[in-house]
C-alpha positions, 0 to 999 in steps of 0.5 A, spaced: 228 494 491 222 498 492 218 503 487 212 507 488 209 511 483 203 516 486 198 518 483 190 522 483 192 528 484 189 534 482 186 541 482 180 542 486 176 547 490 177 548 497 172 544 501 173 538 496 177 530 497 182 526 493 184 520 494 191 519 493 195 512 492 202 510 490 203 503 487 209 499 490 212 494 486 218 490 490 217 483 494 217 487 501 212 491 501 207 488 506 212 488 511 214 495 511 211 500 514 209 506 510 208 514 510 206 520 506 210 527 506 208 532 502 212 539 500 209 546 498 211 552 494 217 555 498 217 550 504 220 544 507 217 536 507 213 535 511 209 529 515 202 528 513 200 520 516 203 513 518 201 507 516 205 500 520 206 494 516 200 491 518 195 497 517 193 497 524 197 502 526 197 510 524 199 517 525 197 523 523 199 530 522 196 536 527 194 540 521 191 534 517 188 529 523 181 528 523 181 530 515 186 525 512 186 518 513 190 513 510 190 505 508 193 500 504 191 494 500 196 489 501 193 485 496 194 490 490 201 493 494 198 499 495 197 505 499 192 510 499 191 517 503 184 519 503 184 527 503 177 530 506 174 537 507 181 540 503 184 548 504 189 551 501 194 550 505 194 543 503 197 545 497 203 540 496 207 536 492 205 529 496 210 524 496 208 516 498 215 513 502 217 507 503 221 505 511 227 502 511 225 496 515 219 493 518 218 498 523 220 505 525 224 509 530 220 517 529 214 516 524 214 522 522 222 522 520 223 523 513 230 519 514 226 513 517 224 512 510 228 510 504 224 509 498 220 514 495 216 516 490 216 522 485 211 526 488 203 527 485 201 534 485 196 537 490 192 544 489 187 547 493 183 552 490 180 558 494 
């Protein structure tokens, strides 16, 4: 069984970063491959970036590549999703998931993962 609890989330001004990190407890996480979905007011969840088991893999949402990155320290079982030059548009509830296996068909799928986090909270003001 994996758990992840996210945290650093935040209100900040447009223009301003935040790392975010979900903290997985369970035996397997180095061996899953890992993500983060966010949703905003009104909207559906959606992809933000990937990461594969090992770390050498990642993939990012148009809306947010080149200002996102994202990382993992298995040593501490955590995942990390650093948010640069933020809009208000990325304004979100973002949740850290866990994928059901070592690798993953559609990264972007939220059905590919089936561990989540209870979310952290994003806001972006203009």
């Amino acid at each position: 069984q994996v758990q992840l609890v996210e945290s650093g989330g935040g209100l900040v001004q447009a223009g301003d970063s935040l790392r975010l990190s979900c903290a997985a407890s369970g035996p397997t996480f180095s061996s899953r491959a890992m993500a983060w979905f966010r949703q905003g007011p009104g909207l559906e969840r959606e992809f933000v970036a990937y990461i594969n088991w090992s770390g050498t893999n990642t993939y990012f949402a148009d809306s947010v590549k080149g200002r996102f990155t994202i990382s993992r320290d298995s040593t501490k079982n955590t995942v990390y999703l650093q948010m640069n030059s933020l809009k208000p548009e990325d304004t979100a509830v973002y949740y850290c998931a866990a994928a059901r296996a070592m690798y993953v068909g559609q990264f972007g799928a939220a059905r590919e993962y089936g561990y989540w986090g209870q979310g952290t909270q994003v806001t972006v003001s203009s």
